[in-house]
N, C-alpha and C positions, 0 to 999 in steps of 0.2 A: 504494500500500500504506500502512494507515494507519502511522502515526508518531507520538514524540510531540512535534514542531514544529508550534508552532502555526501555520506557512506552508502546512503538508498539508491542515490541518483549514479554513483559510478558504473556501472554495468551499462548505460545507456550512453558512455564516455568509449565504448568500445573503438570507436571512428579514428580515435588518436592513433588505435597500432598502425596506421597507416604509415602516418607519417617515418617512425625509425624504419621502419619497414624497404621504403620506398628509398629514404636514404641510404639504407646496408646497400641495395639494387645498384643504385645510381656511384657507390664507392668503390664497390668489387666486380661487379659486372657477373657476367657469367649464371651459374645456375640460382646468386644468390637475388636473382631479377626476377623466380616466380615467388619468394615470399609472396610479394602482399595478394597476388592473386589467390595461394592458394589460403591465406589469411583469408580473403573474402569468400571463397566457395567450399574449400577442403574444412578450417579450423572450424568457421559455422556450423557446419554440418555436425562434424565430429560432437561439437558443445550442445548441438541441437540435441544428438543422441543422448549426451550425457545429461542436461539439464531435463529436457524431457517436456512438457504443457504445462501450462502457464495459463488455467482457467480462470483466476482468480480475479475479480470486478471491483478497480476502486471507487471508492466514494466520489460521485463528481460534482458534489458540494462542497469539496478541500477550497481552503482559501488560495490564490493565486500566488499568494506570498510563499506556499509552501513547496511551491513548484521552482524559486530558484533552481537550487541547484540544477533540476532537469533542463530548464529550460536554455540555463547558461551555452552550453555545450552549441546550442542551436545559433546562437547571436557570435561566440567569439570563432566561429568555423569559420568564416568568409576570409579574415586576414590568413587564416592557416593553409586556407586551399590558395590563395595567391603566393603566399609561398612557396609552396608546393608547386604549383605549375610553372611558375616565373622564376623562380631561384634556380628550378633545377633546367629550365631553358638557355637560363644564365650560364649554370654551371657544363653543361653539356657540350657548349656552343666557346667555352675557353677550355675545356683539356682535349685531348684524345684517345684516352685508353678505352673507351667504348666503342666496338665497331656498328656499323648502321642497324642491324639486328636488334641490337643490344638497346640502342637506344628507342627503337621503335618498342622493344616490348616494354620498358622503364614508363614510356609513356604512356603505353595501353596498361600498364598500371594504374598509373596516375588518372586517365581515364577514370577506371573502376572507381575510386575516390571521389572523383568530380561528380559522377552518375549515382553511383550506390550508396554515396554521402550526400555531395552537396545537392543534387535536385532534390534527394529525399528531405533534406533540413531546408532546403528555400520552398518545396512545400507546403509541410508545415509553417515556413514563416507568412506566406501568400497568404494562407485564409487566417489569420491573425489579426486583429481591428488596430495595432498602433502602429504611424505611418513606419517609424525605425524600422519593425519588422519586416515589415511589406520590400522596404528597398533594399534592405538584406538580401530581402529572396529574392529580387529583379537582380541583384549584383551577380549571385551566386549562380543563375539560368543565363546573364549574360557571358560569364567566364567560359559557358559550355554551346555560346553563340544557339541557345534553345531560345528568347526570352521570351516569342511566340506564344510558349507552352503556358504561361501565365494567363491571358487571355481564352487560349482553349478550354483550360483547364475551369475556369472558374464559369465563361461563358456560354462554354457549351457541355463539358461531359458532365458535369456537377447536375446540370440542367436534365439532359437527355441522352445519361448513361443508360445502353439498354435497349437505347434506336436505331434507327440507319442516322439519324443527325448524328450522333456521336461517335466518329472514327475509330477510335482508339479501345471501342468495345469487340474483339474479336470475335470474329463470324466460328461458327459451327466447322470445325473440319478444315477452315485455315492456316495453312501453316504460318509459323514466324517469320520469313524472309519475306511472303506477299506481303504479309499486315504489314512489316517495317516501311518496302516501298511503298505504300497505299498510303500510311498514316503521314510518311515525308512528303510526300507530294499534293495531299488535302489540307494539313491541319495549318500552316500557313495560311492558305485564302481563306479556312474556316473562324481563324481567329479573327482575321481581317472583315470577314464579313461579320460577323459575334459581336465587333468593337463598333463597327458604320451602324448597325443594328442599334446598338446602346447610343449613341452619342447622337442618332436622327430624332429619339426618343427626346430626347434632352436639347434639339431643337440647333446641332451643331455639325456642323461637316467632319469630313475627315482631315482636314486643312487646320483645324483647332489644334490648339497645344493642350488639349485634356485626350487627345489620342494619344494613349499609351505607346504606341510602336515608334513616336519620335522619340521616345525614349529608351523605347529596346535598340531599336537603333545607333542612339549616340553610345552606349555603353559598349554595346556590341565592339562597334569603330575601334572606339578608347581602348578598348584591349588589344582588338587588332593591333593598332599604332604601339602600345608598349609592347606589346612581342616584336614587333619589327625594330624598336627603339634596342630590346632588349640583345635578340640572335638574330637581326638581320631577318633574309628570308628565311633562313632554317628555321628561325625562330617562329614566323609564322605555320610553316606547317606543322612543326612538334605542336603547337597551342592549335590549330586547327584537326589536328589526330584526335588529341585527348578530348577533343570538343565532341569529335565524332562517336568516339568508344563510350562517352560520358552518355549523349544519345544514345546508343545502342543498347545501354544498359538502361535507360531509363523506357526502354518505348518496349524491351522484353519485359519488365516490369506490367508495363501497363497492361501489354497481353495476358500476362497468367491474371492480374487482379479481376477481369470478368470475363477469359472468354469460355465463349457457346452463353452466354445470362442474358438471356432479352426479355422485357418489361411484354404482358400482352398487351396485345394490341385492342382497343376498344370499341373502335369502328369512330366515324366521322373523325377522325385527325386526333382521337385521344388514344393514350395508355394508362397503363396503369400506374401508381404511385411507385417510386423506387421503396423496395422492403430489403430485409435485411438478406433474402437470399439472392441478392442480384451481385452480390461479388463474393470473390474466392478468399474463403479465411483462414489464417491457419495460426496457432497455439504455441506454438515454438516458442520456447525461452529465449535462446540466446539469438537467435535471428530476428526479434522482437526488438532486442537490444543494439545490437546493431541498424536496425532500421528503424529504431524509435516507434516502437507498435504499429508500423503500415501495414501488418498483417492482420489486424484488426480493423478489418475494412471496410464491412459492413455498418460500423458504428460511424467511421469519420462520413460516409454518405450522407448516415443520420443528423447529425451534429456536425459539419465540416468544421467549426472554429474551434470544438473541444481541444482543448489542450492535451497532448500527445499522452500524456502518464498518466489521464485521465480514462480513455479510450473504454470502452466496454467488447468484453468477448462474447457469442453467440457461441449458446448447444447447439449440435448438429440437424436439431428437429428444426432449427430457425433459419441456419446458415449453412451454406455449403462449405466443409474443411477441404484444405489440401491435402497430401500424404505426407511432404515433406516441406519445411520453408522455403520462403521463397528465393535464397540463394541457391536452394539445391534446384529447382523448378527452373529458373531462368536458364541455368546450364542446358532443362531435358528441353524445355523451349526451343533452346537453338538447334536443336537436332528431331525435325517435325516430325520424322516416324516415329521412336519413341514417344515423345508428347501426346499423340495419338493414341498409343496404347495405354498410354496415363491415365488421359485425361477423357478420351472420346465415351469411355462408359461411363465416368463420373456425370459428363452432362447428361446423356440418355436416361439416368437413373433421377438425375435433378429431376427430369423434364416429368420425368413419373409420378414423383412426390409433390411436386409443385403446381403441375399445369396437365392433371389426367384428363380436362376435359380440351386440351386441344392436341389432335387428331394427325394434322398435317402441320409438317412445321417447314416444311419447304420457301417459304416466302423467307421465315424468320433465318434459316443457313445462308440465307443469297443475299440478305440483307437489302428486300425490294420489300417490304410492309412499309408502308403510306410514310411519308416525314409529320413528323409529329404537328400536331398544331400549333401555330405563333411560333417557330423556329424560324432563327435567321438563317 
């Protein structure tokens, strides 16, 4: 139960081993370059086994004050990851005992950290009410040239997870390498259009400076310009790599959180309410920790601004569970037949418990049921 000792809140400090981690990589080179990866997929797991479920529902009437510690870890990330990415551009870009290899996987490490960290803590800091937090997490989605995803995220999938409006909910029987290209090449004009939507409402163009995207923009730029201030051109592509790998872990993410979970459809342009079975949850201790309860996913639907140590977990009769957390999932992700064998009878089974009385779900795999109604 959270507290406010900062002894409670350490476990959720997991994020740091990154850092020595990535530096042994970047000093010695060689095999000592997959620490942090296997830090992020192998050691999880292993603690996932050892710790075990983690059903247990805090009070979510704790006063805010008592969430210090937790929360801290979330606000002082943003300087750590620009060191992280920049320091070791810097550093990379004046020695040479790394051959190209070497430095390429240093930085798909660093990746994993930018993605598996920092979008998960800018996040959380996005649906947050004070402004600090908010550009926290704009800084943190800029560093990984997503900032987009801010707008998506809160404009559309928050709205109409569970639809065809919303990209980033996987289709039935979709592999991970189409959703990746699908959600890269929509969710741009989707935010874009999410933002014209909100701002026509409010009686303003997209020429206005309360569009957000002149601001994903400049940040975006800003960093460009210091990676090139920093290594030159090398230094843009190392920061443009880790930008990528940072996406790629964040949009496998997105896919195990609901795919094959669609809302029914209720005829004239409505569905039905988002409930708690409409994302993938799952239990795990230590992968909890490392991701700050995103596995508890079902609840942040409910409550998006609940504060993270907060989070409520769902029985099985409510929610649908994973088998394994979702660092071990994102690995079977990238490998779509497996996944399939995972995952394809967990939905068929959902669809049984949830929705006996509909029949043909064909519309719902191909993601052609009606766009919801009042969707931009």
């Amino acid at each position: 139960m959270p507290t406010h000792r900062l002894v409670n809140a350490l476990p959720f400090w997991l994020s740091l081993g990154f850092l020595p981690l990535i530096a042994i990589g970047a000093a010695w080179g060689g095999w000592w370059l997959i620490l942090a990866p296997l830090y992020a997929f192998g050691l999880m797991t292993l603690l996932d086994a050892i710790t075990g479920l983690n059903t247990t529902n805090p009070d979510t009437k704790t006063p805010e004050a008592d969430l210090f510690w937790y929360r801290l870890i979330t606000l002082i990330w943003l300087p750590l990851q620009l060191l992280l990415i920049f320091g070791t551009i810097w550093y990379v870009t004046r020695t040479d005992h790394l051959q190209l290899h070497e430095i390429l996987i240093l930085f798909y490490a660093i990746g994993i950290a930018s993605g598996g960290v920092g979008i998960v803590y800018s996040h959380e800091l996005m649906h947050q009410k004070p402004v600090i937090e908010r550009r926290l997490g704009d800084l943190l989605l800029a560093s990984t040239l997503y900032s987009h995803f801010r707008s998506e995220h809160l404009r559309v999938h928050h709205m109409w997870v569970g639809t065809p409006r919303d990209s980033v909910t996987a289709r039935y029987n979709e592999g991970f390498w189409r959703f990746f290209l699908r959600v890269l090449v929509s969710c741009p004009g989707s935010a874009w259009a999410a933002e014209r939507a909100m701002l026509a409402r409010r009686g303003k163009t997209m020429w206005s400076a309360a569009n957000p995207f002149w601001r994903y923009g400049a940040l975006q730029a800003g960093f460009l310009i210091l990676a090139w201030l920093i290594g030159g051109w090398v230094g843009v592509g190392l920061f443009v790599f880790q930008a990528f790998i940072a996406v790629l872990h964040l949009e496998l993410t997105n896919y195990v959180e609901h795919y094959g979970l669609t809302r029914e459809y209720l005829g004239d342009g409505r569905y039905e309410h988002v409930k708690p079975h409409h994302s993938w949850n799952a239990s795990h201790t230590a992968s909890n920790w490392l991701l700050i309860n995103l596995q508890r996913h079902s609840d942040h639907h409910y409550k998006p601004d609940r504060r993270f140590p907060l989070l409520q977990t769902y029985g099985t009769d409510e929610a649908p569970q994973l088998p394994l957390g979702y660092p071990t999932m994102v690995v079977a992700a990238a490998i779509p037949p497996l996944w399939r064998r995972m995952m394809n009878p967990r939905v068929r089974a959902w669809r049984r418990r949830f929705y006996p009385q509909i029949t043909d779900w064909s519309a719902y795999k191909a993601g052609t049921t009606p766009m919801p109604r009042g969707a931009a």
